[in-house]
KOLKOLMI-14236 format. One record per residue (C-alpha): z, x, y; residue number from 1. Coordinates in nm, 2 decimals, always signed. Layout:
N
SITE       Z       X       Y  num
SITE       Z       X       Y  NUM
...
//
This chain:
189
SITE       Z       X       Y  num
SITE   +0.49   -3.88   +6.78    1
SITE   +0.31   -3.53   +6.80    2
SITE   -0.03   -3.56   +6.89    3
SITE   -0.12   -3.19   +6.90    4
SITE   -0.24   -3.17   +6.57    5
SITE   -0.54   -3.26   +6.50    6
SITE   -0.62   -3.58   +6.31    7
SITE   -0.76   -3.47   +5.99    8
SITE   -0.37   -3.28   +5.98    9
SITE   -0.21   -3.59   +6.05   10
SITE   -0.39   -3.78   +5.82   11
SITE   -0.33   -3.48   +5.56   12
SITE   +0.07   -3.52   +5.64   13
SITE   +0.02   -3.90   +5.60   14
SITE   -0.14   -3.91   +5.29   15
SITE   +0.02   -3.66   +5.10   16
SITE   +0.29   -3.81   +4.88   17
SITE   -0.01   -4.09   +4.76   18
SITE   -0.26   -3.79   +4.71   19
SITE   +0.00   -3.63   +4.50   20
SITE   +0.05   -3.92   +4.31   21
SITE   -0.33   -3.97   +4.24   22
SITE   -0.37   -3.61   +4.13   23
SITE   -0.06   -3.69   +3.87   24
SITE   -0.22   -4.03   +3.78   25
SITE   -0.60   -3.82   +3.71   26
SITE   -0.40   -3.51   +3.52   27
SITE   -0.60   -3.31   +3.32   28
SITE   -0.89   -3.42   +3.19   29
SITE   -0.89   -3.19   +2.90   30
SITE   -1.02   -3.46   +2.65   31
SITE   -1.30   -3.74   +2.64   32
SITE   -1.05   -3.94   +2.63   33
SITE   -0.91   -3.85   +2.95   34
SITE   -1.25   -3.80   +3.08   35
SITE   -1.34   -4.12   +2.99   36
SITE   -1.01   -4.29   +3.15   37
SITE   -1.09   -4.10   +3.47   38
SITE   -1.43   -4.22   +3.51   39
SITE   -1.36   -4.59   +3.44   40
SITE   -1.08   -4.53   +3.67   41
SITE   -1.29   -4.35   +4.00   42
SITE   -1.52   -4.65   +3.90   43
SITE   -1.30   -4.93   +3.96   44
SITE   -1.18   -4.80   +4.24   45
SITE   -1.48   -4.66   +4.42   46
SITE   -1.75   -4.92   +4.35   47
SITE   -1.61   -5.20   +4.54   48
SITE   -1.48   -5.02   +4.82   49
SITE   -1.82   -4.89   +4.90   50
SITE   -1.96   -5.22   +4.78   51
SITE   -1.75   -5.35   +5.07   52
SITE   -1.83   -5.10   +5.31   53
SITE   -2.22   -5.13   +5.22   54
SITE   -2.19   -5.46   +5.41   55
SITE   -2.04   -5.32   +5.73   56
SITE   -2.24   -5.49   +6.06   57
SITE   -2.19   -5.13   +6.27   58
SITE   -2.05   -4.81   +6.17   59
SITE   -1.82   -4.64   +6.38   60
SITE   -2.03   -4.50   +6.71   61
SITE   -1.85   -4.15   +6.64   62
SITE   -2.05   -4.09   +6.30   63
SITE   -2.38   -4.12   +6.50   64
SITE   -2.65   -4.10   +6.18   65
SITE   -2.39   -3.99   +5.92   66
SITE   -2.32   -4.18   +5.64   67
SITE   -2.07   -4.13   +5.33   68
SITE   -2.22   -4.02   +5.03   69
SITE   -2.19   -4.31   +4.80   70
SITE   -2.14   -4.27   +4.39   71
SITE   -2.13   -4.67   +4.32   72
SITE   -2.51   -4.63   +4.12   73
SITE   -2.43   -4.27   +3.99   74
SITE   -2.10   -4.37   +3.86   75
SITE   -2.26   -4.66   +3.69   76
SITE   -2.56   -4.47   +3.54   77
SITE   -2.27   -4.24   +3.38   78
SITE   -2.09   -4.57   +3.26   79
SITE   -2.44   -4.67   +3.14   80
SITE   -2.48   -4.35   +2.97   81
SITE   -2.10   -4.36   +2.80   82
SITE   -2.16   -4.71   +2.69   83
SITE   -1.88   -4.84   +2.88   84
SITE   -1.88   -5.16   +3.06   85
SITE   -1.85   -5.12   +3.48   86
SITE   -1.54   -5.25   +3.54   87
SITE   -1.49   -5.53   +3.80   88
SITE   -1.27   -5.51   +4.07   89
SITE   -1.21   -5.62   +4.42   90
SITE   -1.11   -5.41   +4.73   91
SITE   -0.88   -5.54   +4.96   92
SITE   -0.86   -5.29   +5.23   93
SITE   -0.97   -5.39   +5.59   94
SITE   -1.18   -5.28   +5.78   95
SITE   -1.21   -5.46   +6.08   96
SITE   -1.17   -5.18   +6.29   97
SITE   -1.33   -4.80   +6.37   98
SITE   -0.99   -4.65   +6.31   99
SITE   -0.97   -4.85   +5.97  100
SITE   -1.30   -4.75   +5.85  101
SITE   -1.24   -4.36   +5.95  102
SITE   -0.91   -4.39   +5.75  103
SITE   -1.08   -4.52   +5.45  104
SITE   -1.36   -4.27   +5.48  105
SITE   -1.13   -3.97   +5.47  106
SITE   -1.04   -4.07   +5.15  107
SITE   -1.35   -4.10   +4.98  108
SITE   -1.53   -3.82   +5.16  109
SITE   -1.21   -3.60   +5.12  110
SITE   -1.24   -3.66   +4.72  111
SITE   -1.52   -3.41   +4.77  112
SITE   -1.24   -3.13   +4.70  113
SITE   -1.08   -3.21   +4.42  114
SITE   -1.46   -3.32   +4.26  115
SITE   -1.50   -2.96   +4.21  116
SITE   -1.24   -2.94   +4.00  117
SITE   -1.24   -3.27   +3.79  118
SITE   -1.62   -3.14   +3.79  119
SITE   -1.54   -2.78   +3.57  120
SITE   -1.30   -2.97   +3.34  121
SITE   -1.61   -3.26   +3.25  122
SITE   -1.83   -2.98   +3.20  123
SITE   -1.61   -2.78   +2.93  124
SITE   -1.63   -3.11   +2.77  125
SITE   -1.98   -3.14   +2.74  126
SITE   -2.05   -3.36   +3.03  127
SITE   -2.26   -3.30   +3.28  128
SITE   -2.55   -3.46   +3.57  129
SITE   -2.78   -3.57   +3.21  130
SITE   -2.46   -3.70   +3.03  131
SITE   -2.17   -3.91   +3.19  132
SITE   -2.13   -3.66   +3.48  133
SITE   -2.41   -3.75   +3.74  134
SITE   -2.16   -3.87   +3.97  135
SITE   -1.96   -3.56   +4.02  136
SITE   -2.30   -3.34   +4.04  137
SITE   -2.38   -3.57   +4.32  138
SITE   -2.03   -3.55   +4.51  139
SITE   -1.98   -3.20   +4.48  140
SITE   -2.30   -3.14   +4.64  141
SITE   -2.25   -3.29   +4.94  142
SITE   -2.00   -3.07   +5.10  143
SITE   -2.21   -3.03   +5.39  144
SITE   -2.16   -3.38   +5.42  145
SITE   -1.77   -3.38   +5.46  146
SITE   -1.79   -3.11   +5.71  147
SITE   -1.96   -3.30   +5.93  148
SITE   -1.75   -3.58   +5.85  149
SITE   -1.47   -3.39   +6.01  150
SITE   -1.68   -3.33   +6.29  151
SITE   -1.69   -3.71   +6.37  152
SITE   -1.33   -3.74   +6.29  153
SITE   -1.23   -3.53   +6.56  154
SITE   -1.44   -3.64   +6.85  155
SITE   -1.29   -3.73   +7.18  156
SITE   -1.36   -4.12   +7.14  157
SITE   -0.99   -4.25   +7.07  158
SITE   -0.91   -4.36   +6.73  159
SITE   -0.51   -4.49   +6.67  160
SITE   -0.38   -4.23   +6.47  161
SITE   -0.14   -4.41   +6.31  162
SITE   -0.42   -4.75   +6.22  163
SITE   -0.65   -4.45   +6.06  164
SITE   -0.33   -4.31   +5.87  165
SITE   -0.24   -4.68   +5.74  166
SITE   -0.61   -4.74   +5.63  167
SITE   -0.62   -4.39   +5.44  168
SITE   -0.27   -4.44   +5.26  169
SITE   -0.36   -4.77   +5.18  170
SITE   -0.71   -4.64   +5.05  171
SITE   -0.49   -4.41   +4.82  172
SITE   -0.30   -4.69   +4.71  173
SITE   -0.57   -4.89   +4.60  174
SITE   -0.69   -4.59   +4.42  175
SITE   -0.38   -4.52   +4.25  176
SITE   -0.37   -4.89   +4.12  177
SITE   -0.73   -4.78   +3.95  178
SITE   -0.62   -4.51   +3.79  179
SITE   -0.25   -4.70   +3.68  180
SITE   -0.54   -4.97   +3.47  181
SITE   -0.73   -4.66   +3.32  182
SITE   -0.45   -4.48   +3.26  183
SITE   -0.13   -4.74   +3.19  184
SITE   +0.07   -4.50   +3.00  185
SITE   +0.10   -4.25   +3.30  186
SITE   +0.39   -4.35   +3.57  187
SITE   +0.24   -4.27   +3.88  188
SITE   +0.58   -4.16   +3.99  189
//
């Protein structure tokens, strides 16, 4: 195992056939239609992950006073706002440890940079922080946040690489299965 790299790199290697799959699963959203399937989608997902890790007893030590920026109410004021139903859902990832909860925080704080884009497609469509779009308006403004992020990945205090890499692909997997609901006639293949 090389252990040069630095862990947000390893994780990047890890992760990148799921995060590949995600992006094919999200497409374009070049429709309210597709809007509308990526929201309800990133909804499902989202809300009970950070639902679960709302309930954490201790954060990691590493992230000192950080915290992830977390969409569950804006994604379900734009839900609201759509007059679509939040959907339910349960997450199953674990996170009974710090390397666990780092892997599962890379994915959510990572979705950061491809907001920006899903963010510029919504807004050709209409939707923006006052209709349906609150959500991205809040994500893509916390890229401060997901630099310091990084900062806490990386510190000295020893995470197992390969327990955070297993938390984050499983994080994408549970996002792809989302996205699969909103979107069933899309093979994430």
């Amino acid at each position: 195992m090389q252990t040069d790299k630095s862990l947000r790199a390893h994780l990047r290697a890890a992760t990148q056939s799921r995060h590949a799959t995600l992006d094919r699963m999200i497409g374009p959203v070049n429709s309210r239609e597709t809007y509308v399937g990526y929201l309800c989608g990133i909804a499902a997902f989202r809300i009970p992950v950070e639902q679960r890790l709302a309930t954490l007893a201790a954060w990691p030590d590493r992230l000192g006073s950080w915290r992830p920026t977390f969409l569950a109410r804006w994604l379900s004021l734009d839900l609201t706002a759509l007059q679509l139903d939040v959907p339910s859902g349960v997450s199953g990832l674990d996170l009974s440890s710090d390397s666990r909860v780092m892997g599962v925080l890379y994915v959510l704080e990572g979705s950061i940079l491809g907001a920006h884009s899903v963010i510029r497609q919504a807004a050709s469509l209409g939707f923006n922080d006052r209709s349906g779009a609150r959500h991205l308006s809040v994500q893509t403004s916390a890229l401060a946040g997901w630099k310091q992020f990084l900062t806490c990945l990386e510190k000295e205090a020893a995470l197992d690489r390969e327990v955070t890499a297993s938390a984050a692909c499983e994080t994408f997997d549970e996002a792809v299965t989302a996205m699969n609901l909103a979107f069933p006639d899309r093979n994430p293949a």
